[in-house]
BAVEXMI-345488 format. One line per 4 residues: number of its first residue (from 1); their letters; for each residue y, z, x of N, C-alpha, C. Coordinates in nm, 4 decimals, always signed. Last residue first. Layout:
BAVEXMI-345488
NUM	a	Y,Z,X,Y,Z,X,Y,Z,X | ... .
//
This chain:
BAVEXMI-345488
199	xxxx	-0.9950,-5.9379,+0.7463,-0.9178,-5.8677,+0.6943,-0.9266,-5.9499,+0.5524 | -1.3781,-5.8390,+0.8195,-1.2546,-5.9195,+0.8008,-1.1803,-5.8494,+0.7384 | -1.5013,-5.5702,+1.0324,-1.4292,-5.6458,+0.9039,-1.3279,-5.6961,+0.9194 | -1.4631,-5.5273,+1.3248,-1.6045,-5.5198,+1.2267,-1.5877,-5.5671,+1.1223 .
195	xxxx	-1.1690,-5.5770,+1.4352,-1.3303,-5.7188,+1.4423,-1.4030,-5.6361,+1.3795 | -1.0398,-5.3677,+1.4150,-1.1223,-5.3462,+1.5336,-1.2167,-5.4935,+1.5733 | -0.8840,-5.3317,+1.2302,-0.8258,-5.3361,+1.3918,-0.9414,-5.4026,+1.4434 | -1.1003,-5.3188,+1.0520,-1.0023,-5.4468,+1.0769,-0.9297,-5.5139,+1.1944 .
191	xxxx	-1.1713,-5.0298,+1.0741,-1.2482,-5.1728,+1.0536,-1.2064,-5.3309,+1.1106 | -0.9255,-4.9552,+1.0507,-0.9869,-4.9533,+1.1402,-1.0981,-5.0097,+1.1775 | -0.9059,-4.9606,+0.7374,-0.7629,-5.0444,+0.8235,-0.8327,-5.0164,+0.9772 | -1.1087,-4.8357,+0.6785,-1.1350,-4.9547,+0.6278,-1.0037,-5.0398,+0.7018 .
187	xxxx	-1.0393,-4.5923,+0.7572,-1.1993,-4.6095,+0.7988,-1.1729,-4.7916,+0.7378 | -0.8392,-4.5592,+0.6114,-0.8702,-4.5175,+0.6649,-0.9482,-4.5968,+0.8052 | -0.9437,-4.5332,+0.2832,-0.8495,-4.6025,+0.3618,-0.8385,-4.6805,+0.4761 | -1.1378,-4.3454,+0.3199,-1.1841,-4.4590,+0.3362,-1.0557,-4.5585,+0.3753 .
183	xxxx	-1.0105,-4.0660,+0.5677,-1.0579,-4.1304,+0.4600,-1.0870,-4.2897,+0.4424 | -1.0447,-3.9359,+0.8431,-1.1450,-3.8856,+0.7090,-1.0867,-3.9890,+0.5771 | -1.1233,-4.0143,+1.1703,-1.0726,-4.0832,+1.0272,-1.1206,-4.0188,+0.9581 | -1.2362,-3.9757,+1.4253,-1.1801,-3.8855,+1.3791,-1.0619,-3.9185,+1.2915 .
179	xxxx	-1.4787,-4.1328,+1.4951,-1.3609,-4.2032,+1.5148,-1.2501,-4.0891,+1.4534 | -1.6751,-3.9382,+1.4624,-1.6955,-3.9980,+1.5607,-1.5248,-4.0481,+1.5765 | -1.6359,-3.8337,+1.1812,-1.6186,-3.7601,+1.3210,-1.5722,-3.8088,+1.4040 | -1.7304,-4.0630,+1.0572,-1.5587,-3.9930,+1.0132,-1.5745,-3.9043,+1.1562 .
175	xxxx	-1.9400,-4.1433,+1.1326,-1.8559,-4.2031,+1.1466,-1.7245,-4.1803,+1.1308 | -2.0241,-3.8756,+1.0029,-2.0704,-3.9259,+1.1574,-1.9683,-4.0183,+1.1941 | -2.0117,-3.9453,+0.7806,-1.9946,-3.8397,+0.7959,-1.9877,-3.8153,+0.9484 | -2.1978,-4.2089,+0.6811,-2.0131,-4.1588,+0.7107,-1.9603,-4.0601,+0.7735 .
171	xxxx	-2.4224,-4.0809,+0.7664,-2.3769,-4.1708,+0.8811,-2.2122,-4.2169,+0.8545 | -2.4830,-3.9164,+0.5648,-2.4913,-3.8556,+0.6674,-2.4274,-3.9493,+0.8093 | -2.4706,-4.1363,+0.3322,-2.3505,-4.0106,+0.3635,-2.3424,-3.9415,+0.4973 | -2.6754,-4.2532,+0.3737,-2.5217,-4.3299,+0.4093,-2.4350,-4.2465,+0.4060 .
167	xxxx	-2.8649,-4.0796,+0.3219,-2.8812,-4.1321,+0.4628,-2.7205,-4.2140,+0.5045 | -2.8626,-4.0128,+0.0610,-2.8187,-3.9612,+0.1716,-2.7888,-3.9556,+0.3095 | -2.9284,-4.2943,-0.0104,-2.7742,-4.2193,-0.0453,-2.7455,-4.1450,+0.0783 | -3.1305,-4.4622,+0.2098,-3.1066,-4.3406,+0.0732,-2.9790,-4.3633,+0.0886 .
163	xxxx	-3.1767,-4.8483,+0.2328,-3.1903,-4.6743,+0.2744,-3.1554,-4.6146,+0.2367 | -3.1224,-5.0967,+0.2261,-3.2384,-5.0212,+0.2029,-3.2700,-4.8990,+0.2639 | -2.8679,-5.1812,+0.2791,-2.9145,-5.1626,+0.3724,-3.0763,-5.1291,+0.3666 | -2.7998,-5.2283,-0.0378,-2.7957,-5.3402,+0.0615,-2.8971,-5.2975,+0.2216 .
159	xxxx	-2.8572,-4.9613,-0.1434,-2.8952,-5.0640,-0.1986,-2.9327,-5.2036,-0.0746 | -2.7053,-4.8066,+0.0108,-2.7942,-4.7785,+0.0285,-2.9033,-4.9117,-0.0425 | -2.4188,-4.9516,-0.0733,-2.4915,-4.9662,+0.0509,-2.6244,-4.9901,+0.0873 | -2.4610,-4.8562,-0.3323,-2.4282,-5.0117,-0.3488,-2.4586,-5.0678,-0.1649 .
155	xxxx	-2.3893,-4.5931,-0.3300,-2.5106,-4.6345,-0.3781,-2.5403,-4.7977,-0.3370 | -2.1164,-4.5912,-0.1956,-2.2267,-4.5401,-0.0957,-2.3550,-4.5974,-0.1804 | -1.9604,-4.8769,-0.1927,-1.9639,-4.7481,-0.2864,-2.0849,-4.7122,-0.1532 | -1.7855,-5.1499,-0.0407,-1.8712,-5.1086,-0.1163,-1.8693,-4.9347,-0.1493 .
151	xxxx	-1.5694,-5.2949,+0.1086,-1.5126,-5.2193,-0.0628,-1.6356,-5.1339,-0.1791 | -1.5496,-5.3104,+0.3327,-1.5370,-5.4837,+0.2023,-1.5607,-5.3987,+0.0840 | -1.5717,-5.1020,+0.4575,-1.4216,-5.1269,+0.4667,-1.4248,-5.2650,+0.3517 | -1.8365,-5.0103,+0.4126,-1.7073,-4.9200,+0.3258,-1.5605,-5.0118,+0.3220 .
147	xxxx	-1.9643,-5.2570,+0.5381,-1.9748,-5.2465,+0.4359,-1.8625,-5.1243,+0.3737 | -1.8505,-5.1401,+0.7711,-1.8340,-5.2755,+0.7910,-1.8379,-5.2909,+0.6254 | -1.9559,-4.8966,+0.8065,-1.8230,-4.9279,+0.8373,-1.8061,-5.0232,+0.7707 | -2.2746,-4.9660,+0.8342,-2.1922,-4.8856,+0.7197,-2.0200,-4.8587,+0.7257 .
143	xxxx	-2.2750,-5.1019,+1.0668,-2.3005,-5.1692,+0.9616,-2.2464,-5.1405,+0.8056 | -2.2365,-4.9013,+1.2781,-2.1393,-4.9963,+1.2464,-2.1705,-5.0939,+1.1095 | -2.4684,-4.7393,+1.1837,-2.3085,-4.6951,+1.1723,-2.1997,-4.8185,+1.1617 | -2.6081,-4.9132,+1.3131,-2.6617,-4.8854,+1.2075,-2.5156,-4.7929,+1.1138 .
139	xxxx	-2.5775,-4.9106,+1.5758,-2.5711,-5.0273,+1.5217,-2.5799,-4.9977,+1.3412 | -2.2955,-4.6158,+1.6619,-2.4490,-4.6918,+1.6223,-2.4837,-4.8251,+1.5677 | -2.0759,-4.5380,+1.8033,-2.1008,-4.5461,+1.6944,-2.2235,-4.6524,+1.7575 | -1.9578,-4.5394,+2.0743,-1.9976,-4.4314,+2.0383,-2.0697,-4.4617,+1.9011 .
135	xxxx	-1.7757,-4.7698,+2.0651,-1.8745,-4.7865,+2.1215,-2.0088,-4.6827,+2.0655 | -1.5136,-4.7485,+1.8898,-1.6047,-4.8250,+1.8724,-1.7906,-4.8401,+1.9479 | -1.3908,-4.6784,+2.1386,-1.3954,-4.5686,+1.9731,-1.5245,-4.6101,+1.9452 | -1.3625,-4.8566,+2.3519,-1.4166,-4.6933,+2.3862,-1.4309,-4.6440,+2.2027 .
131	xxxx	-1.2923,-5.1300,+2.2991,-1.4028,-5.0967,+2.2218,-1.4614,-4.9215,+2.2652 | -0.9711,-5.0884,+2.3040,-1.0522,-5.1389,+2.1775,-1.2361,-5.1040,+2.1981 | -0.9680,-5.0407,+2.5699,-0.9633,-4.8961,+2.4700,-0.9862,-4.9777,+2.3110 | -0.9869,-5.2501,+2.7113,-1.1285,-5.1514,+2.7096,-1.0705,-5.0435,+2.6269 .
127	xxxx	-0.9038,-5.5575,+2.5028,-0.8882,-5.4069,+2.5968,-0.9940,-5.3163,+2.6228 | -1.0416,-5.8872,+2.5315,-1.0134,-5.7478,+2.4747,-0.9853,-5.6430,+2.5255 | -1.1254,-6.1164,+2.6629,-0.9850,-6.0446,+2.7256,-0.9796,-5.9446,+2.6410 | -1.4218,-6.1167,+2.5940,-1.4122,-6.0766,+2.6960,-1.2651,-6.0406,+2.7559 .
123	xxxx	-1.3445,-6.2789,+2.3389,-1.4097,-6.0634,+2.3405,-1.3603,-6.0347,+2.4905 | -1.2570,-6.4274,+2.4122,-1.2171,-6.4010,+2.2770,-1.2427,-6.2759,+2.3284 | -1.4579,-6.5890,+2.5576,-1.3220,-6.5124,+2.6093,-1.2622,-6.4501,+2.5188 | -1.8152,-6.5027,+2.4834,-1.6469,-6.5845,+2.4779,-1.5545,-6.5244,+2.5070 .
119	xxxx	-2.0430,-6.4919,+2.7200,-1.9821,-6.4027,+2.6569,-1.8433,-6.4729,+2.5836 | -2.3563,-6.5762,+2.8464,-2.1581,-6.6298,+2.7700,-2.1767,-6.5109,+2.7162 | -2.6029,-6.6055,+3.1311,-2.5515,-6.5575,+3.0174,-2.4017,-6.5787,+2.9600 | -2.8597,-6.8278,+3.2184,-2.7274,-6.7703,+3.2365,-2.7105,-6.7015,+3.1344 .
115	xxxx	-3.0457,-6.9981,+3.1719,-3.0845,-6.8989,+3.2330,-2.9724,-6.7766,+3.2823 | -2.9591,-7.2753,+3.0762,-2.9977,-7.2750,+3.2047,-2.9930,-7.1341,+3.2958 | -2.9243,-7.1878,+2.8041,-3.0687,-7.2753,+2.8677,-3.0766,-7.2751,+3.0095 | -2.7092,-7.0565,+2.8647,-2.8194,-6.9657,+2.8147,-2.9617,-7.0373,+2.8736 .
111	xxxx	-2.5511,-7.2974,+2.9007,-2.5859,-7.2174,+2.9857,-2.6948,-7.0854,+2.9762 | -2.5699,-7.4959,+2.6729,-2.6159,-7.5121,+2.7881,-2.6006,-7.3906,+2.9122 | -2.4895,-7.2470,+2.4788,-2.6365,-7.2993,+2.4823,-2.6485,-7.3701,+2.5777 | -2.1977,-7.2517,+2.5278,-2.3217,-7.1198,+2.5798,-2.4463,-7.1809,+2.5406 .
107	xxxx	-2.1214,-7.4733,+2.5109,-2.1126,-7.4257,+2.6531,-2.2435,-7.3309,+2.6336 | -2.1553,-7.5407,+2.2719,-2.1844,-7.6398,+2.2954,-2.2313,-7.5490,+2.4525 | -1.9784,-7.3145,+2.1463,-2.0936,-7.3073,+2.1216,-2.1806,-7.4240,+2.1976 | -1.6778,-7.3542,+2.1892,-1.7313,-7.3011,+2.3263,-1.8839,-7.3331,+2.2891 .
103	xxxx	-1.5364,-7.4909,+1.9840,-1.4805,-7.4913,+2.1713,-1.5901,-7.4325,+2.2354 | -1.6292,-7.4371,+1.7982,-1.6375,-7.5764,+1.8065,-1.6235,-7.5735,+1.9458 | -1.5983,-7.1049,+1.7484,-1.7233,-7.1905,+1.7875,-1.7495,-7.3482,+1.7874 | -1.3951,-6.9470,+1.7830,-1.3444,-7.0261,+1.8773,-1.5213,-7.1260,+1.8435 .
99	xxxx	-1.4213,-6.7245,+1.5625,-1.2894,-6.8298,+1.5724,-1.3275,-6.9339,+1.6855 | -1.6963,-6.6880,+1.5911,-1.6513,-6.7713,+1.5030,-1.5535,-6.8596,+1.5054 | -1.7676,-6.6240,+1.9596,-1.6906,-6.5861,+1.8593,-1.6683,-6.6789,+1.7419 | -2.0624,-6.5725,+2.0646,-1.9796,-6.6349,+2.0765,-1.8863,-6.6212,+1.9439 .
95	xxxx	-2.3055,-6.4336,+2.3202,-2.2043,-6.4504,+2.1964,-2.0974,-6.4864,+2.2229 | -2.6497,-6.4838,+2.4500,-2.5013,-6.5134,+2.4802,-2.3933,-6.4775,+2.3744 | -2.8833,-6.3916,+2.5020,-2.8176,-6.3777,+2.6068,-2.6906,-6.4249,+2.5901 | -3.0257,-6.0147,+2.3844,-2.9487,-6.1485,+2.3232,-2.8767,-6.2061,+2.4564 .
91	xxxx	-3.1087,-5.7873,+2.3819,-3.2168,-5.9206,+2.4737,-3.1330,-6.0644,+2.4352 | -3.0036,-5.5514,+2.3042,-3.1943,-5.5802,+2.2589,-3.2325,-5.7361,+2.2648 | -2.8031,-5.5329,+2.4340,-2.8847,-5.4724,+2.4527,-2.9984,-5.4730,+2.4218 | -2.6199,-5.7748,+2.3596,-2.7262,-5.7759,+2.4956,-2.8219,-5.6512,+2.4921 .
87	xxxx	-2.5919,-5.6073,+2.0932,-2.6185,-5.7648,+2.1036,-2.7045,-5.7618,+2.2864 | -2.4409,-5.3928,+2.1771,-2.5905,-5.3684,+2.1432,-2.6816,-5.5459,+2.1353 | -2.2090,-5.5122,+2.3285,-2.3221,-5.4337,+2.3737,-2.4366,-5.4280,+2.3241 | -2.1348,-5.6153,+2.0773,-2.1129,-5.7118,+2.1926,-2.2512,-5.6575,+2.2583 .
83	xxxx	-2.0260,-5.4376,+1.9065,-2.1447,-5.5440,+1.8579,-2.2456,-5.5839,+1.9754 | -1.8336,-5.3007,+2.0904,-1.9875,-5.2138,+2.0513,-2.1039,-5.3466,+2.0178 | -1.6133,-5.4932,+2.0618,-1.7519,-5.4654,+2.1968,-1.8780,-5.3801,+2.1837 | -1.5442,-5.6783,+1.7507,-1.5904,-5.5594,+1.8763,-1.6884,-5.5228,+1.9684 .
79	xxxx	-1.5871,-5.8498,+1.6469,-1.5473,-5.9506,+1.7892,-1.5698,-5.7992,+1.8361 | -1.7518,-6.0750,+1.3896,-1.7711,-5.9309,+1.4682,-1.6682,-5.9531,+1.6191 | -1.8287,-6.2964,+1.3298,-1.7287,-6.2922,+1.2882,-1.6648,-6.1644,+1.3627 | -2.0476,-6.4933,+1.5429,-2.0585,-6.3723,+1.5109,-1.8751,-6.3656,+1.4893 .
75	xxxx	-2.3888,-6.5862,+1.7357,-2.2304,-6.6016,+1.6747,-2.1966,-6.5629,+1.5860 | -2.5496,-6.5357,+1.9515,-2.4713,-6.4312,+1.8497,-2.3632,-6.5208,+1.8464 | -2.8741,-6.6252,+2.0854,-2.6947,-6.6609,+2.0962,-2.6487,-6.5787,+1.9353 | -3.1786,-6.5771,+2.2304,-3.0506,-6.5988,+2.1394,-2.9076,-6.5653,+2.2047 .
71	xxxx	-3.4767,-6.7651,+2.3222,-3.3402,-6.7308,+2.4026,-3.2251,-6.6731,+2.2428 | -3.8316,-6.7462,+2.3579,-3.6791,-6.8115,+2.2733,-3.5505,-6.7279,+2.2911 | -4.0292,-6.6679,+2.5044,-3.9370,-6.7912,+2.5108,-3.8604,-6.8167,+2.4581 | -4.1632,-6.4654,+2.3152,-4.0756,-6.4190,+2.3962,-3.9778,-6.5273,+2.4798 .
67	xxxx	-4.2191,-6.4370,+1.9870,-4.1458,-6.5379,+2.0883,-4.0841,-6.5292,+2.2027 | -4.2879,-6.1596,+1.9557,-4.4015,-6.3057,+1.9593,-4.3765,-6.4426,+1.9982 | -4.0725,-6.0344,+2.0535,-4.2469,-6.0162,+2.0689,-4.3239,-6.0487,+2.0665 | -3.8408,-6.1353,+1.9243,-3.8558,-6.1582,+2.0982,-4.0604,-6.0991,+2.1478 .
63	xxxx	-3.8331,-6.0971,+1.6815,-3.8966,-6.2446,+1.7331,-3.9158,-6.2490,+1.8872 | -3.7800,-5.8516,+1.7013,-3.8890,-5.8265,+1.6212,-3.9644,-6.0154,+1.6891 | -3.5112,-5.8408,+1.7752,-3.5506,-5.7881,+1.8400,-3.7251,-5.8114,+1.7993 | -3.3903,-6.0717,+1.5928,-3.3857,-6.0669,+1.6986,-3.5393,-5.9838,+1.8406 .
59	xxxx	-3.3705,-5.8634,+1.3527,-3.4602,-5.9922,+1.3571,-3.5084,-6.0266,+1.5065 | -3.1114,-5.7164,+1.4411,-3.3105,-5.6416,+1.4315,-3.3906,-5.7736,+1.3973 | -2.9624,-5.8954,+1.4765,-2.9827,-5.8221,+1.5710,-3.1566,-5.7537,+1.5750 | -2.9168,-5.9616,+1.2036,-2.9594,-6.0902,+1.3076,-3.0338,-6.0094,+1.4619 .
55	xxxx	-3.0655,-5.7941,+0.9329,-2.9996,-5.8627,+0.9980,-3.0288,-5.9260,+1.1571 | -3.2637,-5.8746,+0.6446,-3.2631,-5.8283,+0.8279,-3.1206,-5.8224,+0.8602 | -3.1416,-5.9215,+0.4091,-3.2918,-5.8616,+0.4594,-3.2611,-5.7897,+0.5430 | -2.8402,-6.1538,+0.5159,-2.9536,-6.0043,+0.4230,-3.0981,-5.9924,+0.4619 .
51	xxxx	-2.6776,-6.0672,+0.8089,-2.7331,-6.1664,+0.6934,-2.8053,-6.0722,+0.6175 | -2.4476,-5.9990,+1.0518,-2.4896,-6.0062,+0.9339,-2.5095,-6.0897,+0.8474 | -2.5309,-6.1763,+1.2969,-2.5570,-6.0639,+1.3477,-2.5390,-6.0101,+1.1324 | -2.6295,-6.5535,+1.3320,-2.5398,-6.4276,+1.3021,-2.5840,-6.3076,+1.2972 .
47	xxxx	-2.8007,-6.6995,+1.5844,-2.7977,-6.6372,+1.4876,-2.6553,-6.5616,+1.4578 | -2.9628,-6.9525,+1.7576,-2.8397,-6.9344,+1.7554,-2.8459,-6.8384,+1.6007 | -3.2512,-6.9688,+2.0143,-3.1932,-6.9272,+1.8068,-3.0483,-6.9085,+1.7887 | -3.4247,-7.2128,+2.2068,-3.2498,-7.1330,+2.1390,-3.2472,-7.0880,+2.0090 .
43	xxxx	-3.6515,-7.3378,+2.1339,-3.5774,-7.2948,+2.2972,-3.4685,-7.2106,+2.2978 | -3.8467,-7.2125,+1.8715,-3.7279,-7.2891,+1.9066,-3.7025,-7.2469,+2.0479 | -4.1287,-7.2048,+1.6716,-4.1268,-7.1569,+1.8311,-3.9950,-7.2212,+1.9547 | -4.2064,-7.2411,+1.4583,-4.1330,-7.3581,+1.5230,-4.0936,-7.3168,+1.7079 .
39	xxxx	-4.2985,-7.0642,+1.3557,-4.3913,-7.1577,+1.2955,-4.3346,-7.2628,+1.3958 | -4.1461,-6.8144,+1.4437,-4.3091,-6.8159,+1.4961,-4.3586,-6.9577,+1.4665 | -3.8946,-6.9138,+1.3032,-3.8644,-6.8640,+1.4528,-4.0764,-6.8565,+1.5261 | -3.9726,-6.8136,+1.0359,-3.9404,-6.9941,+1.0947,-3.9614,-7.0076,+1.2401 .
35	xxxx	-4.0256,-6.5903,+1.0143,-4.1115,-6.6400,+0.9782,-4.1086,-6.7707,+1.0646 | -3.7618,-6.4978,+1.0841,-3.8989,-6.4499,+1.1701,-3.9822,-6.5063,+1.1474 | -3.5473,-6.5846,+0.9072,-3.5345,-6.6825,+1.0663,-3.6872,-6.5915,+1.1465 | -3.6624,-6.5022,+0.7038,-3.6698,-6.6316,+0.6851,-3.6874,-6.6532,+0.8305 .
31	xxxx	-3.5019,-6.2355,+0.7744,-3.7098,-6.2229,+0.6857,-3.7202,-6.3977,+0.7183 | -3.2727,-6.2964,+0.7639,-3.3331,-6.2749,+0.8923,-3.4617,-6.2941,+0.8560 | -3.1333,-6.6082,+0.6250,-3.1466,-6.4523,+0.6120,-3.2792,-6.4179,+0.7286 | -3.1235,-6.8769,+0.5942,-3.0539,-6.7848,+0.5588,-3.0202,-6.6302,+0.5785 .
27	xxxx	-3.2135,-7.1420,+0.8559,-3.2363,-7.0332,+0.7338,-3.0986,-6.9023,+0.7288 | -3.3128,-7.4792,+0.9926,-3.1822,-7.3821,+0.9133,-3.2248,-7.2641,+0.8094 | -3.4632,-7.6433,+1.2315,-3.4340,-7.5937,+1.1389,-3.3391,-7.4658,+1.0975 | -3.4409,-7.7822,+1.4943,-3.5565,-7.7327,+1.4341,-3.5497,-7.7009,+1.3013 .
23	xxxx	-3.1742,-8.0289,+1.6376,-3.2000,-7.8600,+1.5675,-3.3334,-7.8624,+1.4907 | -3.1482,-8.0665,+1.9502,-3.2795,-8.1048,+1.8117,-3.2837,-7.9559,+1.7351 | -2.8116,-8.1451,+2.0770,-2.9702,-8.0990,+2.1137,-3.0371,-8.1220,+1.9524 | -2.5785,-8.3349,+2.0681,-2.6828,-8.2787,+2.1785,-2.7936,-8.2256,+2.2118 .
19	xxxx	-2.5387,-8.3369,+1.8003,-2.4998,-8.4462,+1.8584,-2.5098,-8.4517,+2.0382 | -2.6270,-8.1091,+1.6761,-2.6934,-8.2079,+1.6406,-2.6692,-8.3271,+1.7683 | -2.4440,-7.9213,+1.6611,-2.5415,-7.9434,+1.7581,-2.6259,-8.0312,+1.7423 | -2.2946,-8.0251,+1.4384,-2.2312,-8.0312,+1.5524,-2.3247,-7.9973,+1.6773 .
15	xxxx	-2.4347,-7.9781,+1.1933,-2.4071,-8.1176,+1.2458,-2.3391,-8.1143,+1.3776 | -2.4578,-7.7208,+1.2381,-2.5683,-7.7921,+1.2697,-2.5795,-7.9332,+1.2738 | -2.2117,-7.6166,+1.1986,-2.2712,-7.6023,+1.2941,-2.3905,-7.6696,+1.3332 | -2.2096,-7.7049,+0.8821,-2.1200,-7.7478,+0.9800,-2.1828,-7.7340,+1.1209 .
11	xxxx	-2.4093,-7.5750,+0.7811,-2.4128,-7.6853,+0.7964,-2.3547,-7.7598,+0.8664 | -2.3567,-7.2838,+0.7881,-2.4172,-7.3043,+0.8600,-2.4561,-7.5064,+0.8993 | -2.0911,-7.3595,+0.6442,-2.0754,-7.2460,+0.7560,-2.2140,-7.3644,+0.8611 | -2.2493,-7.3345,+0.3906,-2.1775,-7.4777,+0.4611,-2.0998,-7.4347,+0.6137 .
7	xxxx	-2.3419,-7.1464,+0.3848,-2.4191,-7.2467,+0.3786,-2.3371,-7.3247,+0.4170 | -2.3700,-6.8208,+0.5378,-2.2952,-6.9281,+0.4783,-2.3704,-7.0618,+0.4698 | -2.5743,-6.6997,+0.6810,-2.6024,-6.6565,+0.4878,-2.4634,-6.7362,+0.4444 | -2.7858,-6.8277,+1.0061,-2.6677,-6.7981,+0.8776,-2.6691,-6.8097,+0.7573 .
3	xxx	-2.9226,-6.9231,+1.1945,-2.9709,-6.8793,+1.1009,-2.8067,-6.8109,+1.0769 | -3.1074,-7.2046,+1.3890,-2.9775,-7.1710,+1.3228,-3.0029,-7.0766,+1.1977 | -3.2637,-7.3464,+1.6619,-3.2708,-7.2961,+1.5259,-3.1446,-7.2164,+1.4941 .
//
């Protein structure tokens, strides 16, 4: 199963696993891949980490309870190691990087299936001082990064993430510490360095 908020993104990928394994089906957004993920009960969810509703990570964590057989894979525009981490941390066994997913996505689902874990080399030659800043920050921090640096407002977050004003101020505010950036500028050319936002 395949869940991505590009559509032809996600179409492409699904003609290309097609030509080895039985894709089950295609959704958009995480609320979709929990519903689909119980009715079809897939061997592999191959997901992105941002979609709306949910995203891929807290979907993830919510299908592993009633699906505990179904294996995921992160593919993922994201290349920082914080992603990376919290991605295995709530049970994901493989990611794989956008740039490289014709070359490798074929590999990590036969090895996830066979009980292994991928990581793509993409992330895995990264420096360890790319992801020490990056780590310290929260899944929920990195999300509000990710959104300041594509140009959103704090209301226009709280909107997207479904959570207060204040709650996005208190996690800039955190995030300006944490990486010791005070402006959006800032916070948005470090985004970039880093894989949380495209440039």
């Amino acid at each position: 199963m395949l869940a991505d908020d590009h559509p032809l993104f996600l179409e492409g990928v699904r003609r290309y696993l097609e030509t080895k394994y039985e894709v089950v089906g295609t959704v958009a957004d995480g609320e979709a891949l929990i519903a689909a993920a119980q009715r079809f009960r897939p061997d592999v969810i191959i997901v992105d980490i941002s979609m709306p509703e949910i995203n891929g990570l807290a979907a993830a964590q919510i299908i592993r309870k009633t699906v505990p057989s179904a294996k995921f894979i992160v593919l993922s525009v994201h290349s920082d190691r914080a992603y990376v981490n919290e991605a295995f941390r709530v049970g994901v066994k493989g990611y794989v990087s956008k740039r490289a997913a014709a070359a490798e996505l074929l590999t990590a689902v036969k090895q996830v299936l066979e009980g292994r874990t991928y990581v793509t080399p993409l992330i895995a030659a990264e420096t360890p001082a790319t992801a020490k800043d990056a780590k310290r920050l929260t899944m929920r921090q990195l999300d509000i990064l990710r959104l300041v640096a594509e140009g959103y407002q704090n209301k226009e977050i709280a909107q997207i993430l479904k959570i207060s004003v204040k709650t996005v101020e208190f996690h800039k505010t955190r995030i300006m510490n944490e990486l010791d950036i005070h402006t959006p500028a800032g916070l948005t050319r470090y985004a970039i360095d880093h894989g949380i936002a495209a440039a």
